[in-house]
C-alpha positions in Angstrom: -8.9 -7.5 35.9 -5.3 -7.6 36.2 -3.8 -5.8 39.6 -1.9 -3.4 38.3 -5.5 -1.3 36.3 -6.9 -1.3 40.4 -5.8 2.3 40.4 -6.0 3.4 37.2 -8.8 6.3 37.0 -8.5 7.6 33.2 -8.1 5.6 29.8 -6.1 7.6 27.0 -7.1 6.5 23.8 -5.0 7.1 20.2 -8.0 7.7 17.9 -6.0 6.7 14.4 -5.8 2.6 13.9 -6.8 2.3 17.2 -10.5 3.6 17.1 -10.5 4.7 13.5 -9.9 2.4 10.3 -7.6 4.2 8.7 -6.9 1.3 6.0 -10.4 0.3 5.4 -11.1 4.1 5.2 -8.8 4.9 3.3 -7.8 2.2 1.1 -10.9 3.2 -1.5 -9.4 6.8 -1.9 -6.1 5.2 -3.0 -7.5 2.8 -5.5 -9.4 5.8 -6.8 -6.4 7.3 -7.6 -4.7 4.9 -8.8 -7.5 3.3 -11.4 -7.6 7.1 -12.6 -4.1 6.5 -13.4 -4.5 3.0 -14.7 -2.0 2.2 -12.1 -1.2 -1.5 -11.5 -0.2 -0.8 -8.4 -1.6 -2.9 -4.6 -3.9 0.0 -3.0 -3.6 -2.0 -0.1 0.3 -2.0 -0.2 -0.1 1.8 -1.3 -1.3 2.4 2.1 1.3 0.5 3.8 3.6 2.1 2.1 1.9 5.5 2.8 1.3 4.6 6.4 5.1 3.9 7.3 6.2 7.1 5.5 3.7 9.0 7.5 5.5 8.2 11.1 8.7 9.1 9.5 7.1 12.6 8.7 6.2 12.9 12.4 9.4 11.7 13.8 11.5 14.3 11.1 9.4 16.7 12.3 9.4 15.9 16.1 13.5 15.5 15.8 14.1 18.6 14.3 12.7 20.9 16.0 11.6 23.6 13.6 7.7 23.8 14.8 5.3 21.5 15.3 3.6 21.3 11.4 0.5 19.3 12.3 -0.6 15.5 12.1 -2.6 16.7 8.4 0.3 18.5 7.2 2.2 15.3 7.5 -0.2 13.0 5.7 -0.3 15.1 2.7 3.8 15.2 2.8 3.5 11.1 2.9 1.4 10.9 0.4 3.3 13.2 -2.4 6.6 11.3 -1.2 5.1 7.5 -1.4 3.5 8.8 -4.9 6.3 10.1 -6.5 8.1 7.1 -5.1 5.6 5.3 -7.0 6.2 7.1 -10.2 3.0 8.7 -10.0 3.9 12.4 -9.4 0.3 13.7 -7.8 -1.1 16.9 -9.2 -2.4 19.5 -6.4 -6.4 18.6 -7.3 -5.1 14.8 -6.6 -3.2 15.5 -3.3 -6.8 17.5 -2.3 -9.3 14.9 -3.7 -7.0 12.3 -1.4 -6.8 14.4 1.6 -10.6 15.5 1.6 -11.2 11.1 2.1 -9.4 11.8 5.6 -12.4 13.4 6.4 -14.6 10.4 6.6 -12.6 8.2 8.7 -14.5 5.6 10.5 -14.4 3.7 13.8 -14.3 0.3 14.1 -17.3 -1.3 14.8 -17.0 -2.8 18.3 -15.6 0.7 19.5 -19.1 2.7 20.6 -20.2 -0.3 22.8 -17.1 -1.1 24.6 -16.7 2.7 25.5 -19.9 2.9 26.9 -18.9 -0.2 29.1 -15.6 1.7 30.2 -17.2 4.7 31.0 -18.8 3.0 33.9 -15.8 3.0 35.4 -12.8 5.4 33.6 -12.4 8.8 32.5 -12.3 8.2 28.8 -9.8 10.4 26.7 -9.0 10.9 23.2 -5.4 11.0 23.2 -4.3 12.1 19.4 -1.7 13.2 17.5 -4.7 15.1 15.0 -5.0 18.8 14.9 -7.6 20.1 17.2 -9.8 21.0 14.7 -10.1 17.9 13.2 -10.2 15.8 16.3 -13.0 17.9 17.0 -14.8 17.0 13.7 -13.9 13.3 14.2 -14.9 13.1 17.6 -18.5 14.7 16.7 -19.2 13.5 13.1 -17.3 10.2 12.8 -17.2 8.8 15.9 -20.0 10.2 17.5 -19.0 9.4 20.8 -18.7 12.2 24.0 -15.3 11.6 25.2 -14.8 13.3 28.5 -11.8 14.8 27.2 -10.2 15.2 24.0 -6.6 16.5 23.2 -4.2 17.2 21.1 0.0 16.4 20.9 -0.2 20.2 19.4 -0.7 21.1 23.3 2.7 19.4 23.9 4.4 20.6 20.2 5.8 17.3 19.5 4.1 13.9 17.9 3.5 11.1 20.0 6.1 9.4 21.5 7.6 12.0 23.1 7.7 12.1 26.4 5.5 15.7 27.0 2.8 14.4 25.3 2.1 11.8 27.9 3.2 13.9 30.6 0.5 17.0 29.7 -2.2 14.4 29.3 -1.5 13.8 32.8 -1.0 17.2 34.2 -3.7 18.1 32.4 -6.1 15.6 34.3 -4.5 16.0 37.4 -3.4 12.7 37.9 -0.3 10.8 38.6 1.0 8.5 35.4 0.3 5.3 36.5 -3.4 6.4 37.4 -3.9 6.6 33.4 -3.7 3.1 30.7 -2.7 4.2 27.5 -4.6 2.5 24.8 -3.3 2.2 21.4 -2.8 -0.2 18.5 0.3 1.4 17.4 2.6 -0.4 19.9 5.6 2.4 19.7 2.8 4.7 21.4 2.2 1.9 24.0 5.5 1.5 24.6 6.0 5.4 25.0 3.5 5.9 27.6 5.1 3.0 29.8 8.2 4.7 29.8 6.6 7.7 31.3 4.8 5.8 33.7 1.8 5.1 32.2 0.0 1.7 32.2 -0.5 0.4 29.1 -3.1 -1.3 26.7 -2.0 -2.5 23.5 -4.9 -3.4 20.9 -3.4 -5.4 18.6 -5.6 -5.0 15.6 -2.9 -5.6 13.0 -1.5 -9.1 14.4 2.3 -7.2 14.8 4.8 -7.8 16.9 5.5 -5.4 19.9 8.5 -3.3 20.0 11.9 -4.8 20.8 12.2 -2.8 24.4 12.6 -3.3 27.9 10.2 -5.9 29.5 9.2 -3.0 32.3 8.2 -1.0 29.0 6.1 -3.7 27.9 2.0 -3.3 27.5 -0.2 -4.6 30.8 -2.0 -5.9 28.4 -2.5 -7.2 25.2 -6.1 -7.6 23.4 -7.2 -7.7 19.7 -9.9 -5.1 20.0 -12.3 -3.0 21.7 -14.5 -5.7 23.6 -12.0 -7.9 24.9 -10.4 -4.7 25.9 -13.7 -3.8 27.9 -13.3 -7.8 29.2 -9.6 -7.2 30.6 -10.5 -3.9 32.3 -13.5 -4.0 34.1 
């Protein structure tokens, strides 16, 4: 186990890409769509397409500071943008038949096993930018695992990476920063955490590059999925 984890009490864990398959989840509910459209379009590069536009709904509404809207509200705002961009102007039964697939996320499969593992030793968190309500349905339905804590950015107001998010996860635990490791596979999450004082665990699921930063802001370590996270930190 590398050094720096020896005091680390609590793992944070993002719950979308990084526990749940968002793509292979979702990826169906596209192509549904788009065969009923006779669409030629990739529903695998749909959901790219979809996926990037989402994080710039969260970061518009983060940076302009008119209320938080809600991690749902700005999936169905990324999916109306990236159809339209897409020539494919959904109608409001569409943008709800789409929408209702979110509720049958996934976990990966190696995720259950290693968390038991981790749980020998960590607090284990869910750590999400998802409304409460449906964290709470994910947690129980999907995932099916007792976290010993779950919470939501809407505590905070903002969408992860701001800073408050990271902060109230540890206030709320009562612990200093660097006693948590962030988990995540989205590695501007990672990277967020660390500049809080977080430790940080970047899952790199997706074979992507980290983010251009600081080499102090840089993940603890890197893995390619749930067991050889449970490998590095136990």
């Amino acid at each position: 186990m590398n050094p720096v984890f020896e005091n680390c009490k609590a793992l944070t864990f993002d719950l979308f890409g990084t526990v749940l398959d968002l793509g292979g989840s979702l990826t169906p509910h596209l192509k549904i769509f788009l065969d009923n459209r006779d669409s030629e379009i990739d529903p695998a590069a749909m959901w790219q397409q979809l996926r990037y536009r989402q994080r710039i709904e969260q970061y518009q509404d983060t940076l302009v500071e008119l209320g938080h809207s809600g991690y749902l509200e700005t999936v169905q705002k990324a999916f109306d943008y990236v159809a339209r961009a897409n020539k494919l102007t959904p109608s409001p039964e569409e943008t709800k038949t789409f929408m209702s697939g979110w509720q049958e996320l996934s976990p990966f499969p190696e995720c259950v096993a290693a968390l038991d593992r981790l749980s020998e030793r960590y607090k284990l968190i869910a750590l999400s930018n998802g409304n409460p309500w449906f964290l709470d349905h994910l947690v129980k339905n999907r995932i099916k695992y007792n976290f010993d804590g779950v919470m939501s950015v809407e505590e905070a107001g903002y969408f992860k990476p701001k800073p408050g998010v990271y902060r109230r996860a540890a206030r709320n635990l009562g612990m200093e920063p660097g006693e948590l490791i962030m988990v995540s596979a989205n590695s501007f999450d990672v990277m967020g955490a660390r500049t809080c004082g977080l430790r940080g665990a970047y899952v790199n699921r997706y074979d992507l590059p980290f983010e251009d930063t600081h080499d102090m802001y840089k993940p603890d370590v890197t893995v390619l999925n749930f067991t050889e996270l449970a490998d590095a930190l136990l």
